[in-house]
GUKOL-523762 format. One line per field, with one value per residue (C-alpha): residue number from 1; residue in three letters; y, x, z. Coordinates in steps of 0.05 Angstrom, whole numbers, plus 32768, in hexadecimal, padded with zeros to 4 digits. Layout:
BEGIN
num = [NUM,...];
residu = [Ala,...];
north = [Y,...];
east = [X,...];
up = [Z,...];
***
This chain:
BEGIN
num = [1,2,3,4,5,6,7,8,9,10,11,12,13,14,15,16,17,18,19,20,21,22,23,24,25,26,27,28,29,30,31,32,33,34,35,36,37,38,39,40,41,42,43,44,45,46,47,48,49,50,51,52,53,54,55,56,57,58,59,60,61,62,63,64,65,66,67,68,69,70,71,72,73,74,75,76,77,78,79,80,81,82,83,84,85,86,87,88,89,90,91,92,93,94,95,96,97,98,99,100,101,102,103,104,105,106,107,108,109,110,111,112,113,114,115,116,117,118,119,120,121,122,123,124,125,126,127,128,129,130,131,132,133,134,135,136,137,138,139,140,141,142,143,144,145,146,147,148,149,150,151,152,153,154,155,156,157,158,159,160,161,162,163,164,165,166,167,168,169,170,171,172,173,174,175,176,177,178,179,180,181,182,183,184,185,186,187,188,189,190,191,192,193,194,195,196,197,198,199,200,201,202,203,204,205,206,207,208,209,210,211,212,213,214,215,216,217,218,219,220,221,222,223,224,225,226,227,228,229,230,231,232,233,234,235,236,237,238,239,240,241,242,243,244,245,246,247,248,249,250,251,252,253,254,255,256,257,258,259,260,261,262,263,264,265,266,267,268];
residu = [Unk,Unk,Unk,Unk,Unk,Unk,Unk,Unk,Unk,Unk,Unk,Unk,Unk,Unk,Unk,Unk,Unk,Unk,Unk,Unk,Unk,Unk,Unk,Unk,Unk,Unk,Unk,Unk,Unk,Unk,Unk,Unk,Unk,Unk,Unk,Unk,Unk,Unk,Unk,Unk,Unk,Unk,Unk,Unk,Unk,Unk,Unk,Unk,Unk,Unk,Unk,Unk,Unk,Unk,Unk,Unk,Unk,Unk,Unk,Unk,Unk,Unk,Unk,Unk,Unk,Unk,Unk,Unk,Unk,Unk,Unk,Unk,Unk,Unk,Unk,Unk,Unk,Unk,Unk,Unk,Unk,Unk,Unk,Unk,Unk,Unk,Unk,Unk,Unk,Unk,Unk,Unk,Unk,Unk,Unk,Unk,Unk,Unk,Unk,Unk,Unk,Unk,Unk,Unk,Unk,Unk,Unk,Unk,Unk,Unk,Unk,Unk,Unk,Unk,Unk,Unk,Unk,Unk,Unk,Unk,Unk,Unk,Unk,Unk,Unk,Unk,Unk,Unk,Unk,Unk,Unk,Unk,Unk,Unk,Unk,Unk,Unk,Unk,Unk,Unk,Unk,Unk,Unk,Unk,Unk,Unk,Unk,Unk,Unk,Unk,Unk,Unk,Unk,Unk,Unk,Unk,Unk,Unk,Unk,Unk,Unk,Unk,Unk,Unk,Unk,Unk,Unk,Unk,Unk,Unk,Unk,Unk,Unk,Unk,Unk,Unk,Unk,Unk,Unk,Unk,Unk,Unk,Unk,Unk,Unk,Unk,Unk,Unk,Unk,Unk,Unk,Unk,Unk,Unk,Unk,Unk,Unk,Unk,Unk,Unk,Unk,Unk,Unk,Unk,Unk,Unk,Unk,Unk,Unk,Unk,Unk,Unk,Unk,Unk,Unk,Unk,Unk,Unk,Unk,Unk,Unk,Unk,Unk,Unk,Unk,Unk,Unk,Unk,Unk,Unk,Unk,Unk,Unk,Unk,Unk,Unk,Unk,Unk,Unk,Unk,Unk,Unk,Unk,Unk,Unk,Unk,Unk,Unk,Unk,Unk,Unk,Unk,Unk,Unk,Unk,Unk,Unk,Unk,Unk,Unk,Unk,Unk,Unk,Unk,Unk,Unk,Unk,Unk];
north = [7D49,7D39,7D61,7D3B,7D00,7D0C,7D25,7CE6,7CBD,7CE4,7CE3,7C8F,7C94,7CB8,7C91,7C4C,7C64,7C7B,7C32,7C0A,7C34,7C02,7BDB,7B99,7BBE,7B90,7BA8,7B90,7B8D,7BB8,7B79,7B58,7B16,7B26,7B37,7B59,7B6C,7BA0,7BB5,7C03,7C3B,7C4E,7C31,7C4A,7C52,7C3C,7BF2,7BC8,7B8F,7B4A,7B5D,7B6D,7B2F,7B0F,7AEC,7AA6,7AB6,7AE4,7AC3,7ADC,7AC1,7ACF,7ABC,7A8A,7A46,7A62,7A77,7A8F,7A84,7ABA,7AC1,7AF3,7B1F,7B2D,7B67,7B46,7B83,7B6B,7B27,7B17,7AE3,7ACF,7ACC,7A85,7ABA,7B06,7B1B,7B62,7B59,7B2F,7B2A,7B13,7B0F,7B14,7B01,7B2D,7B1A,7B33,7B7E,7BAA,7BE9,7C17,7C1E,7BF2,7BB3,7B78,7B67,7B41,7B62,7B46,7B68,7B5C,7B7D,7B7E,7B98,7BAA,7BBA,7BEB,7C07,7BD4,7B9E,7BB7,7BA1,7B53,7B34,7B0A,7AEE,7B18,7B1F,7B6B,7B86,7BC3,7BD1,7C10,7C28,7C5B,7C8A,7CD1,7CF2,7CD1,7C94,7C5F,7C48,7BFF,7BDC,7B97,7B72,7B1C,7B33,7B6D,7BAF,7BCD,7C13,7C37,7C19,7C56,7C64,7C7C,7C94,7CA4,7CC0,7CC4,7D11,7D38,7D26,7CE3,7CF4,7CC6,7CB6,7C92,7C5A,7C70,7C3B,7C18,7C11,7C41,7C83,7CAE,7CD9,7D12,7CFC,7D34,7D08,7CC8,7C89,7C69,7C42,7C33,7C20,7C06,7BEE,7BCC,7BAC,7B70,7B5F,7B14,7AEF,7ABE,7AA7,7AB9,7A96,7A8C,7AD3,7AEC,7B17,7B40,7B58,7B54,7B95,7B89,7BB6,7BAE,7BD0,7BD7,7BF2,7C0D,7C07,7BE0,7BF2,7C15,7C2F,7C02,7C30,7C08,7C26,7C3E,7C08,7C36,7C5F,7C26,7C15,7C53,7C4A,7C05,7C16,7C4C,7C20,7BF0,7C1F,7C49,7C56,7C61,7C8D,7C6A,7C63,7C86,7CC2,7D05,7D56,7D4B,7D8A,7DAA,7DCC,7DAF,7DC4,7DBC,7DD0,7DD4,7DFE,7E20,7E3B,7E25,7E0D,7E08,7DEA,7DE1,7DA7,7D8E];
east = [8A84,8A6D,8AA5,8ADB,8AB5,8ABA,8B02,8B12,8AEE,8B13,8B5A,8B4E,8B38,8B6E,8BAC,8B82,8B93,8BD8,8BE9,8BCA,8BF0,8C2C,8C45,8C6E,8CB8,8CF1,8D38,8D77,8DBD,8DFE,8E17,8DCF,8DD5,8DA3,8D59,8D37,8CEC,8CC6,8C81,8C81,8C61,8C99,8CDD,8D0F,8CD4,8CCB,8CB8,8C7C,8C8F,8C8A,8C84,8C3B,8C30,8C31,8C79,8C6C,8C32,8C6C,8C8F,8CD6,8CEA,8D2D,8CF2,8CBE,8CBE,8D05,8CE6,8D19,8D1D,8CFC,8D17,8CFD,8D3F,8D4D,8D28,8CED,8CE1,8CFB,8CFA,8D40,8D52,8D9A,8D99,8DC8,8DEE,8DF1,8DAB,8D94,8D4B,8D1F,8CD3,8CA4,8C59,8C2C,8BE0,8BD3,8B85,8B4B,8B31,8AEB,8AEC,8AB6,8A97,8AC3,8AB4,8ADA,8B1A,8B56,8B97,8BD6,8C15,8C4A,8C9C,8CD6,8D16,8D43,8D92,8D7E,8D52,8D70,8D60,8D1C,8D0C,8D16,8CD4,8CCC,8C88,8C5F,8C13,8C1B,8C59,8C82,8CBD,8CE1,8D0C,8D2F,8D1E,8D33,8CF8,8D03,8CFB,8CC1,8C8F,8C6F,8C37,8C23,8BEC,8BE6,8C21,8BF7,8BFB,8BD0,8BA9,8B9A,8BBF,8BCD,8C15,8C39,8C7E,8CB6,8CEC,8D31,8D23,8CE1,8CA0,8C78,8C45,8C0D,8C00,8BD2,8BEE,8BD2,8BB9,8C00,8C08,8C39,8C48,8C92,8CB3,8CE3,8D30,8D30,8D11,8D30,8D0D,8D19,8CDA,8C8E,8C58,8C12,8BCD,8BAF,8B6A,8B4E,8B03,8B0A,8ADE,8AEB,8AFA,8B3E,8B46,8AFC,8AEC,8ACE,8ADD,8AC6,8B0B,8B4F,8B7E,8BC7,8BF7,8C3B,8C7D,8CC6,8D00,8D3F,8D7E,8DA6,8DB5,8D66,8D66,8D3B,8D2D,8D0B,8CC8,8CC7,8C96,8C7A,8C5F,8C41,8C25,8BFE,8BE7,8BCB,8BA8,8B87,8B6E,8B5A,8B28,8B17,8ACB,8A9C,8A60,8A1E,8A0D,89CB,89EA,89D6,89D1,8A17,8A3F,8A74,8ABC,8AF6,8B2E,8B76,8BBA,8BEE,8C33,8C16,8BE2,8B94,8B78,8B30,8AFF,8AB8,8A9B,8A53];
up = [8D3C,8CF5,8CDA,8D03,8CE6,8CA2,8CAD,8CC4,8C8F,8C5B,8C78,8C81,8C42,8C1D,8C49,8C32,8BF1,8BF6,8C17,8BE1,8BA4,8BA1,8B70,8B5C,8B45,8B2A,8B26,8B18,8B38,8B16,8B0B,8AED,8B1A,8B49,8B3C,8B79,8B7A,8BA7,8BB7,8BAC,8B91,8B5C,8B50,8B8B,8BB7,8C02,8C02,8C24,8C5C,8C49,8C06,8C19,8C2C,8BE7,8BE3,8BDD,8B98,8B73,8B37,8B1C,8AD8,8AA3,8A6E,8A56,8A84,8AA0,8AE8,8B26,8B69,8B9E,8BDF,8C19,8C27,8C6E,8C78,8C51,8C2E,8BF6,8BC5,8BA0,8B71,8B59,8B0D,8AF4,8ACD,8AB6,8A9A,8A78,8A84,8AB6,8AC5,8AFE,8B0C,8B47,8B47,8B81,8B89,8B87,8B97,8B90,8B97,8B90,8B4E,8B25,8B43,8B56,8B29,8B2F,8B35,8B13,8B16,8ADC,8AEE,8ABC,8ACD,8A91,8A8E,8A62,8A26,89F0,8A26,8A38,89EE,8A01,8A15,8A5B,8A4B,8A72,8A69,8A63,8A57,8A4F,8A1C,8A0A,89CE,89BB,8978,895E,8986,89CB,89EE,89D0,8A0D,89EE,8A16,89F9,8A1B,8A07,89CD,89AE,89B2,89EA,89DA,8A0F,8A48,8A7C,8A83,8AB9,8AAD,8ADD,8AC7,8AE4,8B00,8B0E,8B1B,8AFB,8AC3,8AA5,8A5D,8A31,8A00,89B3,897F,8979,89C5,89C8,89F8,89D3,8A14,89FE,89F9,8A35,8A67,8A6D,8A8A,8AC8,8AD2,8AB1,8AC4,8A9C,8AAA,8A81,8A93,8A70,8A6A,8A8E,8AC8,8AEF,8B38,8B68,8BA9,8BAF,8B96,8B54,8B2B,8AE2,8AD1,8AD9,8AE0,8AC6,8ADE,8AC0,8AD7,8AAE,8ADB,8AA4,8AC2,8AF9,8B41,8B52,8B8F,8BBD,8BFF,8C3C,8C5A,8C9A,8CBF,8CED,8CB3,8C8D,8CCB,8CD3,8C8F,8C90,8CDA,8CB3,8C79,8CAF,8CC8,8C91,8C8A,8C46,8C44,8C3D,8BF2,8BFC,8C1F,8C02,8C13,8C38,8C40,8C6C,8C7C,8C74,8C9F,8CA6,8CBA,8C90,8C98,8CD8,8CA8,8CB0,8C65,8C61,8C27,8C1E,8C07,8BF0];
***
């Protein structure tokens, strides 16, 4: 019975996880007239209902002061925008709130999306707290993360490119993360934290994680999540469980299927 227990806290605990891992993604149109946003792990990825429930806080912008109308599409699992003319390169932002968990303590998180026509484009600046650009050199494809207008050492990268399998990276002294010419860039993402305090919707917090997102290219695939699975997911964050802080000399079996084949690991 213990077993099953702990089995149980640690599946809640991993699908808690695995719904909370999405992001705010902006992509453009082939035609560049329409912005549309989505809440999803990685560009092209299933999307979140009601944009997670955030639509009305999200702000879409062509630049500085130059802010764009959001609007729920039908499905709600998306937020689009009509652009007054042809753009290469649009922004948005989303204060999400404020989250603790575990040992890092309470901070705010603040999402920052840019959607780019392509590289050249990427280079234009929307205004953006935190904010990703790309270039092109002899060696590959330039990854730039500027945080407040400076360069930002150390933010962690995550790069996916237009085939295989994401892959994380660390920004050096300049900022800056170079990809081989052999793996081109579809989409980036940076965090960037900032040591701030201060209050959200009656909550405080001691700092403030930026995550920033740049989607190269038009016409993103935007697939819709299947409801029933997301469902499953948030039920299972709902009742996740945590061990008592004080908990020691814990130690079992873990067991589980997988393939028709039983896989079995200790654990202490």
């Amino acid at each position: 019975m213990i077993l099953a227990r702990v089995l149980s806290i640690g599946l809640a605990a991993t699908m808690a996880v695995a719904a909370q891992a999405h992001f705010v993604w902006a992509t453009l149109t082939p035609d560049r007239t329409t912005l549309k946003l989505m809440f999803a792990e990685f560009p092209g990825d299933s999307v979140l209902p009601a944009f997670a429930g955030k639509s009305a806080t999200t702000k879409a912008f062509i630049g500085p002061n130059q802010p764009l109308e959001l609007k729920l599409e039908t499905d709600d699992r998306l937020l689009s925008a009509k652009l007054p003319s042809p753009r290469s390169v649009v922004g948005a932002d989303l204060v999400y709130g404020v989250t603790d968990r575990g040992e890092a303590g309470p901070y705010l998180l603040s999402y920052h999306a840019k959607a780019a026509a392509d590289i050249a484009s990427s280079a234009q600046s929307v205004g953006a707290p935190v904010e990703v650009f790309l270039s092109s050199a002899t060696g590959g494809t330039v990854i730039l993360v500027r945080s407040r207008g400076k360069a930002a050492p150390g933010a962690e990268i995550v790069v996916h490119p237009e085939t295989g399998e994401e892959f994380k990276a660390t920004a050096d002294a300049q900022g800056q993360v170079t990809v081989p010419a052999a793996t081109p860039v579809a989409g980036v993402r940076a965090m960037v934290p900032e040591a701030a305090k201060g209050t959200h919707e009656g909550k405080k917090y001691d700092l403030v994680r930026h995550y920033a997102t740049l989607v190269v290219g038009t016409g993103r695939s935007t697939i819709p999540a299947d409801p029933e699975a997301y469902k499953m997911l948030e039920n299972a964050a709902a009742k996740r469980q945590n061990f008592p802080a004080d908990l020691k000399g814990l130690s079992g079996k873990f067991v589980m299927e997988k393939d028709g084949e039983q896989v079995q690991a200790d654990f202490k």
